[in-house]
LOKEMI-53692 format. One record per residue (C-alpha): residue in one letter; x, y, z. Coordinates in steps of 0.001 Angstrom, whole numbers, padded with zeros to 6 digits, always signed. Each point is the difference from the previous one (the first is absolute). Layout:
! LOKEMI-53692
AXYZ ...
END
This chain:
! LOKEMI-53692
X+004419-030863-000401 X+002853+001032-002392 X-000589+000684-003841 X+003851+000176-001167 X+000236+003945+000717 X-003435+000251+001454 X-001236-000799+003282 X-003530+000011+001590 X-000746+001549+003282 X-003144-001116+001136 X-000936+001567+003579 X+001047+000716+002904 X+002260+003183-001662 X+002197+000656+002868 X+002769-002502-000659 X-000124+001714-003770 X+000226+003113+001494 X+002911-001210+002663 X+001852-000909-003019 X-000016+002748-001933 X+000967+002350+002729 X+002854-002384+000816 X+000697-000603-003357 X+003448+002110+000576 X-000872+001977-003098 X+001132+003928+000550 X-002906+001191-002221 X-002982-001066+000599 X-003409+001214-001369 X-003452-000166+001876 X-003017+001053-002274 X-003245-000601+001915 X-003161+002311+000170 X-000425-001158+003904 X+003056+000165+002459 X-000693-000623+003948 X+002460+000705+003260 X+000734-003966+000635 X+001872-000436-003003 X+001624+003083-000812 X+001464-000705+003437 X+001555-003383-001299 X+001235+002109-003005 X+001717+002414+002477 X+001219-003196+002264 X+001038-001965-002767 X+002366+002902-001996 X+000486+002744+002674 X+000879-000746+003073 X+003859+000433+000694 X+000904-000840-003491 X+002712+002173-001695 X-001080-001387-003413 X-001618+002669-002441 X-003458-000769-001040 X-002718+000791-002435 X-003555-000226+000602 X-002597+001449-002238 X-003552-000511+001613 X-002773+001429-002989 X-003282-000167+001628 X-003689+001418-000162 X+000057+002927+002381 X-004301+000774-000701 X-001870+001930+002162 X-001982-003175+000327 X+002613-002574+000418 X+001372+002405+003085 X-003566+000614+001407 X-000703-003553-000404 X+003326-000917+002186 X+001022-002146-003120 X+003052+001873+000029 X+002145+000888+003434 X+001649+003219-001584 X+001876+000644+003791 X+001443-003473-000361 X+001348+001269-003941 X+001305+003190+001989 X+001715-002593+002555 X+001181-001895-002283 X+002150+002569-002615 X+001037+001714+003692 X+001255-003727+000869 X+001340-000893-003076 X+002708+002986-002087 X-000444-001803-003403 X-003789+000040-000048 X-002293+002180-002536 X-003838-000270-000013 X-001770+001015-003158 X-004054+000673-000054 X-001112-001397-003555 X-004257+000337+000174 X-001561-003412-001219 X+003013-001970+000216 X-001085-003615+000771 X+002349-002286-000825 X+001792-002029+002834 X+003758-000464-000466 X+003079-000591+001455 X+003364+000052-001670 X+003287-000649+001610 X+002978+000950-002264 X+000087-002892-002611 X+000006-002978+001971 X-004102+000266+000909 X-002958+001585-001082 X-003463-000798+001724 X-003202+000481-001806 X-003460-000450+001289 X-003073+000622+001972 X+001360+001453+003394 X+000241+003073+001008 X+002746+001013+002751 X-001771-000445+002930 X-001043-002686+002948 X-002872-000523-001913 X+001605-001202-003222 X+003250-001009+002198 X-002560-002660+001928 X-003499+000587+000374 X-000928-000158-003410 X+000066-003048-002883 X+002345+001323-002046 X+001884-001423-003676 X+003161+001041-001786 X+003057-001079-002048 X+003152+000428+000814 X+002793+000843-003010 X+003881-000469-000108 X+000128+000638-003773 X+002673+002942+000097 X-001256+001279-003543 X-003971-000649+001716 X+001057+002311+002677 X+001353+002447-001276 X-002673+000661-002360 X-002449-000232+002922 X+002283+002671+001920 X-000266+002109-003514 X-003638-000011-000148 X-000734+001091+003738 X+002680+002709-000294 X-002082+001494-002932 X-003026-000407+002292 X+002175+002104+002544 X+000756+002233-002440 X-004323+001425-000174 X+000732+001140+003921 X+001419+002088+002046 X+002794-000890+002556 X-001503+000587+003911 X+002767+000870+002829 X-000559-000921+003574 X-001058+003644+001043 X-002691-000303-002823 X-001060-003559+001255 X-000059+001606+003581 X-002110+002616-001331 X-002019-001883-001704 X-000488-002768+003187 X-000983+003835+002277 X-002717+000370-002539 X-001586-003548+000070 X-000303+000017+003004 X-001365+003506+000492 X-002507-001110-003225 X-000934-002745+001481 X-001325+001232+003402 X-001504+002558-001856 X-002327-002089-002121 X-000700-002281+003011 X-001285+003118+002309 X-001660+000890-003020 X-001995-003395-000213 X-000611-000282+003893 X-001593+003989+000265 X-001523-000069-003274 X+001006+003422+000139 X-000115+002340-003404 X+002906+002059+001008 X+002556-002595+000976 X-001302-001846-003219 X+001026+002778-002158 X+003243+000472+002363 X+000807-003814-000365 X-000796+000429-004112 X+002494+003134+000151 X+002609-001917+001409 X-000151-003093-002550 X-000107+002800-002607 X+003837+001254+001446 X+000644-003757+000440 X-000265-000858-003598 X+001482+003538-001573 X+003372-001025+002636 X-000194-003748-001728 X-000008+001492-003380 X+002827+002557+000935 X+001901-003372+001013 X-001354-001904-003396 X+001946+002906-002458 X+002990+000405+002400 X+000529+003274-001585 X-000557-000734-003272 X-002849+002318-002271 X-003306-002318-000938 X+001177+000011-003377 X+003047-001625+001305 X-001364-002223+001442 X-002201-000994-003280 X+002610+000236-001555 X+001470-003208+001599 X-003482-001980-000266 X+000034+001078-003917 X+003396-001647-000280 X-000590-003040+001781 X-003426-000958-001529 X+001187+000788-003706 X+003042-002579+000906 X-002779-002737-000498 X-001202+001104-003697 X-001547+003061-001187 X-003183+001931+001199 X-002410+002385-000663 X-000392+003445+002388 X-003287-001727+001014 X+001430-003311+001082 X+003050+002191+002010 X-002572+001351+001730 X-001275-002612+001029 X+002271-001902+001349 X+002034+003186+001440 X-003375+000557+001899 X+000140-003394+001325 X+003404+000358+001439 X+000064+003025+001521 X-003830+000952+000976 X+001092+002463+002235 X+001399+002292-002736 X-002341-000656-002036 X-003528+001207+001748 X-002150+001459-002806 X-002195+001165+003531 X+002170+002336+001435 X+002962+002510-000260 X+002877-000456+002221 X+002736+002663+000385 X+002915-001341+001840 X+003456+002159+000312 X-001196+001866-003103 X-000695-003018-002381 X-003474-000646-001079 X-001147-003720+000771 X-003179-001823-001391 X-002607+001537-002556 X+003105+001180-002286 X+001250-002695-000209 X-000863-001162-003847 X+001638+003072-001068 X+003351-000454+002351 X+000042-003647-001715 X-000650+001574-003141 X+003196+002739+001111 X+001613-003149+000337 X-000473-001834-002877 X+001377+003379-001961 X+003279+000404+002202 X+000738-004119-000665 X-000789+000698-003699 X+002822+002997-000212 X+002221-002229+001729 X-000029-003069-002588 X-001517-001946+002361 X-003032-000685-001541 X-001934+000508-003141 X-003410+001013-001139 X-001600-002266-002924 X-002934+002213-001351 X-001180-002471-002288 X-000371-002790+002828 X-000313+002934+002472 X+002293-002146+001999 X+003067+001447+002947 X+002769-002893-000572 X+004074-000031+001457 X+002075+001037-002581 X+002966-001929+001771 
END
């Protein structure tokens, strides 16, 4: 059914998804916290094979411990796939759950299904479809500035990452079968490494206070806040650098029970910069542009 720029995509998804990857757009954008080997191998069919054309194609996904444990997530088939495909980038943005698919400025997907077989076919799905060029590009705006809270992830990290599922995985399951104390604390070890190499991809390089420093600027772009109210929505989006429990140190950088005071670090640098402003009276952090 067609609403002037507006269409609805009841389910089954995979003609949607057929169309978007052979929409002929060069850039396309793929934001979706679950992403499975079946489809990502249509993406690579569908753009990569034997064509001399350039392309750009920017998964953002939810690399979580648990999505990966869970096999939500095939991180080998996100290795295959940037491998496969020159012009592909995957970027790790914890919490993301939006599902979204943008193809230049000719079509932009929005709705419940993730990029798998499951929300390709097996599950009841619903979207809309938009050709709106000004619609699109504002969608393509706003899921580049969720982009921008994660860290880019190159196929040696995916590969990396895939080795230490896998190796996490059997470890919890011999764990579970011997009911054995010392692979337990061997298998709780190993998530431990698993999660400090996720947040290592998460900050891409970047200090925490960076990093908070992008989450300050993006929630302050919807009206101002108070430190309270940053807090708590920067510990909604990024709970694993923001673990009041327990004191990570990764490549020198402290990670979780400082973080108030690296937000707080942040807050100050933005400040110097002009970026923001302090209103004691309200006690209220607000863009000054």
């Amino acid at each position: 059914m067609r609403m002037s720029a507006v269409e609805l995509l009841p389910s089954p998804f995979e003609p949607h998804f057929r169309r978007f990857l052979e929409s002929g757009e060069r850039r396309l954008i793929l934001c979706t916290p679950y992403v499975s080997r079946r489809p990502l191998a249509e993406l690579a069919e569908c753009i990569g094979g034997g064509v001399s054309v350039a392309y750009d194609v920017h998964i953002i996904t939810d690399l979580s411990a648990r999505h990966l444990l869970s096999g939500s997530t095939d991180v080998q088939a996100l290795a295959d796939t940037v491998e496969a495909l020159s012009g592909a980038t995957v970027t790790y943005v914890p919490k993301v759950h939006a599902k979204v698919y943008v193809a230049g400025e000719s079509l932009a997907i929005v709705g419940s299904a993730n990029f798998t077989e499951g929300g390709a076919s097996g599950n009841l799905e619903y979207g809309v479809a938009l050709s709106d060029a000004g619609a699109i590009r504002q969608i393509r705006t706003d899921i580049q500035r969720y982009a921008a809270l994660g860290g880019t992830v190159s196929a040696r990290a995916l590969r990396r990452l895939a080795g230490r599922t896998l190796e996490l995985r059997q470890a919890v399951q011999q764990a579970q079968d011997t009911a054995n104390v010392r692979l337990e604390r061997a298998a709780r070890q190993l998530e431990r490494e698993t999660e400090d190499e996720l947040i290592r991809l998460h900050v891409a390089g970047r200090s925490p206070h960076a990093v908070f420093a992008e989450g300050v600027l993006y929630f302050l772009s919807f009206g101002a806040m108070s430190t309270r109210q940053l807090h708590d929505r920067l510990a909604r989006t990024f709970p694993d650098l923001c673990d009041d429990t327990l004191d990570r140190v990764i490549d020198g950088e402290h990670f979780g029970k400082l973080w108030k005071h690296q937000v707080r670090t942040a807050q100050q640098h933005l400040k110097r910069r002009g970026l923001i402003s302090y209103e004691a009276s309200t006690r209220l952090w607000r863009l000054t542009q």
